[in-house]
C-alpha positions, -999 to 999 in steps of 0.1 A, spaced: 71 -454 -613 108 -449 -625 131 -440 -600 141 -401 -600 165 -388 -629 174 -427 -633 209 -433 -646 199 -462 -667 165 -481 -677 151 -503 -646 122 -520 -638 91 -493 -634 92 -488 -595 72 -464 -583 96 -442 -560 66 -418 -538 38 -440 -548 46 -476 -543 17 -497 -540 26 -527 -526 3 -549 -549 4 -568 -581 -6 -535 -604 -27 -554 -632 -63 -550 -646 -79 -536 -619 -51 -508 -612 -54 -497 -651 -91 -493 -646 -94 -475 -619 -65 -454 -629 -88 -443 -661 -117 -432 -640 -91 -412 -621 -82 -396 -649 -113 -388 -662 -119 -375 -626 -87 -352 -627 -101 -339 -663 -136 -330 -645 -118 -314 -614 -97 -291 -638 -127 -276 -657 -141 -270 -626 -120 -262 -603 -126 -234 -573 -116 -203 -586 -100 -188 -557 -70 -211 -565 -72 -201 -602 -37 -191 -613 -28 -157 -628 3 -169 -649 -3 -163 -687 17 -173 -719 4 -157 -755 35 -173 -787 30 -173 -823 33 -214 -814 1 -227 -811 13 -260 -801 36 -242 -769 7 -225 -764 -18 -258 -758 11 -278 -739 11 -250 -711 -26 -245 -712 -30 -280 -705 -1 -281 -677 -14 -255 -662 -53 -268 -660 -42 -301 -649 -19 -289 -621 -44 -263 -607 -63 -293 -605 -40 -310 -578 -44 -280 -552 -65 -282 -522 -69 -260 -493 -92 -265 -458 -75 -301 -450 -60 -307 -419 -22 -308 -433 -34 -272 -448 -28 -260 -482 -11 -284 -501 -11 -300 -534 -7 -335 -547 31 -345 -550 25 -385 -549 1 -409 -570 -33 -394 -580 -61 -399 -558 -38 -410 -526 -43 -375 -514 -3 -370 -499 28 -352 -514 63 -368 -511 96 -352 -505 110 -359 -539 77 -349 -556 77 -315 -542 111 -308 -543 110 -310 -581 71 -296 -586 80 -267 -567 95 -243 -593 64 -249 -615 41 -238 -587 57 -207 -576 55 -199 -613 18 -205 -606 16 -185 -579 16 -216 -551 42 -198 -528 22 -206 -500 14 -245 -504 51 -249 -515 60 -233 -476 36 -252 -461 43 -285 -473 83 -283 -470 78 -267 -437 59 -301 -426 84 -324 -440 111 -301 -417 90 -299 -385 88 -337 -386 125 -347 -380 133 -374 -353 162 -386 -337 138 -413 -333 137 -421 -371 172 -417 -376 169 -381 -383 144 -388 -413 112 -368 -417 82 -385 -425 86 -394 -464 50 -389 -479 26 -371 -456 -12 -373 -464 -43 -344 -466 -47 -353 -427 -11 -343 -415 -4 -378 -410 25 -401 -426 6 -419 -454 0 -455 -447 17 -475 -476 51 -458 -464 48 -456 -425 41 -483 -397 59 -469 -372 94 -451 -365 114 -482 -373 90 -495 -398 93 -467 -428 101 -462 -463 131 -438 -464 154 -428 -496 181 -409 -482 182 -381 -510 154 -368 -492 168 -348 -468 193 -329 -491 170 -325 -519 143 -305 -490 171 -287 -476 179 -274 -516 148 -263 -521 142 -245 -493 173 -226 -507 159 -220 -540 120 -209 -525 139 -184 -508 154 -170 -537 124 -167 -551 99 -158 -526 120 -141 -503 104 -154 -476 124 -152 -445 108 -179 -429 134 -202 -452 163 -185 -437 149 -175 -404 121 -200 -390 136 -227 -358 115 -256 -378 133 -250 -411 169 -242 -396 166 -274 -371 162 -295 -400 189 -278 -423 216 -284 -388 199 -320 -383 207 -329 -416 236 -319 -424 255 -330 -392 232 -359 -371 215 -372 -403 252 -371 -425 267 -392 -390 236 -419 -386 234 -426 -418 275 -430 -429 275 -402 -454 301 -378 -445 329 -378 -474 349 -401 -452 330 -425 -447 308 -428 -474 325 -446 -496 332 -479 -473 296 -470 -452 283 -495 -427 247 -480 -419 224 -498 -442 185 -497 -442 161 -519 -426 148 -545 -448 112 -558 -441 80 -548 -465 96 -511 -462 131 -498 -466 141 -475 -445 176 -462 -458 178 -465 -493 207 -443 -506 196 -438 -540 159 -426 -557 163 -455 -577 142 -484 -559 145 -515 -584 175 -531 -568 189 -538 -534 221 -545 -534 236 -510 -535 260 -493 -514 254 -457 -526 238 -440 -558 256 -414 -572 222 -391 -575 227 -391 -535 259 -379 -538 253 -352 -567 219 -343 -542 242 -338 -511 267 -315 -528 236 -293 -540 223 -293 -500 257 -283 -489 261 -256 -513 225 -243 -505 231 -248 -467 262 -227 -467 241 -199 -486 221 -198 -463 243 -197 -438 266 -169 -454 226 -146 -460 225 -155 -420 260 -142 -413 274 -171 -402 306 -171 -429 328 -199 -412 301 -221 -416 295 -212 -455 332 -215 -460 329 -250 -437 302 -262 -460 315 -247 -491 346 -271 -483 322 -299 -480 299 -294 -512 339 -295 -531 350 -325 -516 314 -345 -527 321 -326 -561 357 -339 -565 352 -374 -554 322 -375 -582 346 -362 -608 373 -384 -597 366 -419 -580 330 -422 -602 344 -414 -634 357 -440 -655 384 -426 -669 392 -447 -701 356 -453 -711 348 -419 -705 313 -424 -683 303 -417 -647 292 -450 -632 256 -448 -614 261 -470 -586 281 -483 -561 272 -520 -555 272 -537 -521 302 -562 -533 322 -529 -542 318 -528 -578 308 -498 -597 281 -502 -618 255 -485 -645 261 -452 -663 247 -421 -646 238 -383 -667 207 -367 -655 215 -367 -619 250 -350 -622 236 -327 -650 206 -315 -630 227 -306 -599 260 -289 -620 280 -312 -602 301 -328 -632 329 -309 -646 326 -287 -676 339 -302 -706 347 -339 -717 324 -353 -682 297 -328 -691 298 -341 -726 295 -377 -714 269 -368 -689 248 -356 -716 253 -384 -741 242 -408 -710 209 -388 -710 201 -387 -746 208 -424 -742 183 -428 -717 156 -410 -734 157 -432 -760 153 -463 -737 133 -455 -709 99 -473 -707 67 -453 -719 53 -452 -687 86 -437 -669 74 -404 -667 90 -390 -635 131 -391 -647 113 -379 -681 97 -347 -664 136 -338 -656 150 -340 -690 137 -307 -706 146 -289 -678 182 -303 -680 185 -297 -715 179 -261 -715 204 -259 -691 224 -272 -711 223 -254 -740 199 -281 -758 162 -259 -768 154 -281 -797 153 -315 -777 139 -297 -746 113 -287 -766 102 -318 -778 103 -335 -749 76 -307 -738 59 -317 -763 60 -353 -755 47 -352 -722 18 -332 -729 4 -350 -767 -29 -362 -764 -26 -401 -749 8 -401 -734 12 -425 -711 8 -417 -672 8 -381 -678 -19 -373 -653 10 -379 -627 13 -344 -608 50 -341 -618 42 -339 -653 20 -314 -656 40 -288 -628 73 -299 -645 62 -285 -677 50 -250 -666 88 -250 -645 102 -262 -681 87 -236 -699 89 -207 -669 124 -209 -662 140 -227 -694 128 -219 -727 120 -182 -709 150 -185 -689 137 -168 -662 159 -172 -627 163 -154 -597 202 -160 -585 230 -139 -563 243 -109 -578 279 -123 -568 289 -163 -567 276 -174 -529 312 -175 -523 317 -141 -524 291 -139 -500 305 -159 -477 337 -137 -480 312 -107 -464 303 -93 -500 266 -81 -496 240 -105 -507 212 -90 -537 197 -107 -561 190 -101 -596 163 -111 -622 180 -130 -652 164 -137 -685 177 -156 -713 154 -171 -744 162 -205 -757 136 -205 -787 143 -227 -814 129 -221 -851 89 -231 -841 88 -202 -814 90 -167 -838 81 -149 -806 65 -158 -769 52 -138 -738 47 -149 -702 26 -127 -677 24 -126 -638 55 -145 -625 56 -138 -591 90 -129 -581 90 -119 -542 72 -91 -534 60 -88 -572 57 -101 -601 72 -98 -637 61 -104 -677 87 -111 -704 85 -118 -737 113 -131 -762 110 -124 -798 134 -153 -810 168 -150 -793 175 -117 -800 151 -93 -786 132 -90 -751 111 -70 -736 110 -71 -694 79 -52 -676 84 -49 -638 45 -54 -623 54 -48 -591 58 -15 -570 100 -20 -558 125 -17 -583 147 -45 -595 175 -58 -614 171 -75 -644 199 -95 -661 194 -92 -702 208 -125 -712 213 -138 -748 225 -169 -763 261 -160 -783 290 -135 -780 280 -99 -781 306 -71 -775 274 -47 -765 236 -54 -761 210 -21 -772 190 -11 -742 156 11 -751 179 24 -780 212 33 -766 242 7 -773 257 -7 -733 290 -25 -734 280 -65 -731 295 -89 -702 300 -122 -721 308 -156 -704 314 -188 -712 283 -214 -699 285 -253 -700 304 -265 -728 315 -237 -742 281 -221 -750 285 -187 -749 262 -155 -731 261 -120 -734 247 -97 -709 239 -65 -694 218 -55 -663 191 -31 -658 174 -13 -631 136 -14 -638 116 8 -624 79 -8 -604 53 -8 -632 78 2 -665 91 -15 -692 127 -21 -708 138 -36 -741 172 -50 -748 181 -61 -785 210 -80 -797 227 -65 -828 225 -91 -858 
């Protein structure tokens, strides 16, 4: 497997499904009557988990790459094991999930309605924190509620890549925003591991600001290794990864939201503090200044090595401008050099690129990963990545703070609001998505090109959606009536216009951009 949002091309390691044997012959067959297995399993597959989303688009081809996704992740979910409802995050057929997997499956399964197999499984990666394992949860937990075999012997003999913890913590964070389930905010499992991490976990393991940079605390080395401190497993002579540090600064940011929502403010400024100082020393100390790249790694001999984009990019930790530019000329780099096989940093990139302001390549990499015969594609991530790709980036459907979390942790009242904003590029005339749960309820929107959307509220409380559109626009048309636009300035300049709207449980609104 490639290593998670890898900076440069490696060697294929497989980062939550490492096998431990020479993969030849035998691993390729057995990995085709897996797939035809998978294929079976999706036609038919218990309908009691069948998912409600729907997506209708004059693009036939958008319209076959999400009905595949969404058949072949449905296919991964299980319920009535011991672990309870869960579904697969790791290698097809070991019957486990990892905490890297999930982290990044989970916004394609809320968008399919898997609220409660997301909580389940992150809340069993929290409950199972251990000062006797360093403060590291199990890694890869299998159908049985135990740690699965190829990664656990015991709790000093374990496969560990430090990430983990931050990256759990972060998506706790965004679940909540999504689900608003309390539990995220409220529950002793989930808030013992959020405080573990961030203070006896950040000590053990050397990776407070300063310290991190000259650390000590390095993994144990026999046929596992515990401690890694990046997602990328093909070497081992590093120090640090700078995907570990771009992963922290999102966990801090998330823990001190959810520590302003809780009322705590000191310790949302406290962490606040902390999320800027991982962000500065990024933009500073790993940016190399007159070759204009961030390095990837930091070797054990003290040299910086490899050039890093995806990471930084997916967390918003570079800075706006020349290092964001950079950041995304290192991705578009490694797109065109990763290995075939590498799906798991590829299953980032679309994501990323809407982001970013990039539909037509986000687009095709959709496309990519879900053409007939593409390589490894029955690997979970895939298949859940594209559903979040399409959900929340060529829709552009998020849930976020009505103010900056800053604010919040200055005593401004926490809401949230529903934002849309369509990133369609010329093969999309018009597309529609039905039954996103959102909380309580659930919402439809459809984009007719850039320019036009229509929102319908399916649930009973009202809400606030933000009308979003690509471009500068001094006022947006609302159901008819012209509404004075906000317009700010995303990455790189891109500009976005928008207004917001109260809708009504079970009504409609339709906001236009004048041409």
């Amino acid at each position: 497997m490639g290593s998670y949002l890898k900076p440069t091309a490696t060697p294929l390691i497989d980062v939550c499904n490492r096998t431990k044997i020479v993969i030849g012959a035998v691993y390729f067959a057995a990995l085709a009557v897996l797939t035809l297995s998978l294929s079976a399993r999706a036609e038919s597959q218990d309908p009691g988990r069948a998912s409600n989303l729907e997506l209708a688009s004059s693009d036939a081809r958008l319209v076959a790459a999400f009905d595949w996704a969404k058949r072949q992740a449905m296919a991964y979910v299980f319920d009535g094991d011991p672990v309870g409802p869960w579904y697969e995050a790791a290698l097809p057929g070991r019957r486990a999930f990892c905490m890297r997997d999930v982290s990044h499956q989970a916004a394609g399964a809320q968008a399919l309605g898997l609220a409660k197999y997301t909580h389940n499984m992150l809340h069993r990666f929290a409950e199972n924190i251990s000062a006797s394992r360093d403060w590291c949860s199990y890694w890869e937990i299998n159908y049985l509620n135990q740690p699965a075999p190829v990664d656990y012997k015991n709790d000093a003999e374990f496969w560990y890549n430090l990430p983990a913890n931050f990256d759990v913590l972060d998506t706790c964070y965004r679940m909540f925003l999504l689900t608003g389930d309390a539990a995220y905010i409220d529950d002793p499992a989930f808030l013992n591991f959020y405080n573990r991490t961030v203070t006896d976990y950040v000590s053990r393991w050397d990776l407070g600001v300063n310290r991190i940079m000259t650390r000590t605390n390095m993994g144990a080395g026999t046929a596992y290794f515990r401690g890694d401190p990046s997602y990328e497993e093909s070497r081992r002579d590093l120090l640090l990864g700078v995907d570990l540090l771009a992963t922290q600064y999102a966990a801090y940011r998330s823990f001190a939201a959810i520590q302003a929502i809780r009322g705590d403010k000191g310790a949302a400024r406290t962490y606040l503090a902390s999320a800027l100082d991982i962000k500065r020393l990024i933009n500073t100390t790993w940016w190399n200044s007159p070759e204009g790249y961030f390095y990837a790694f930091l070797s054990k001999d003290r040299v910086f090595r490899g050039r890093a984009g995806a990471d930084l990019l997916y967390r918003d930790v570079a800075d706006d401008g020349p290092k964001v530019r950079s950041a995304l000329h290192s991705l578009m780099e490694q797109m065109r050099s990763e290995p075939a096989g590498a799906v798991e940093p590829a299953s980032h990139f679309a994501e990323i690129l809407y982001r970013y302001g990039e539909p037509d390549s986000a687009y095709m990499e959709i496309m990519d990963l879900t053409r007939t015969g593409r390589d490894r594609q029955e690997y979970p991530e895939v298949s859940f990545s594209v559903i979040g790709a399409i959900v929340d980036g060529l829709l552009g459907i998020e849930v976020k703070p009505v103010v900056p979390i800053e604010d919040v942790a200055q005593g401004k009242q926490f809401a949230i609001v529903i934002k849309t904003l369509p990133q369609l590029t010329s093969k999309t005339a018009w597309v529609e998505v039905r039954n996103v749960p959102i909380r309580s309820g659930a919402v439809s929107v459809r984009h007719e090109g850039n320019t036009a959307t229509v929102f319908t509220n399916q649930g009973a409380a009202e809400v606030t959606w933000e009308a979003a559109f690509p471009g500068s626009f001094s006022r947006l048309i609302l159901d008819g009536r012209s509404i004075e636009a906000h317009v700010e300035s995303g990455h790189i300049g891109h500009e976005v216009s928008w207004i917001r709207v109260p809708v009504k449980g079970g009504t409609s609104a339709r906001v236009v951009a004048p041409h």
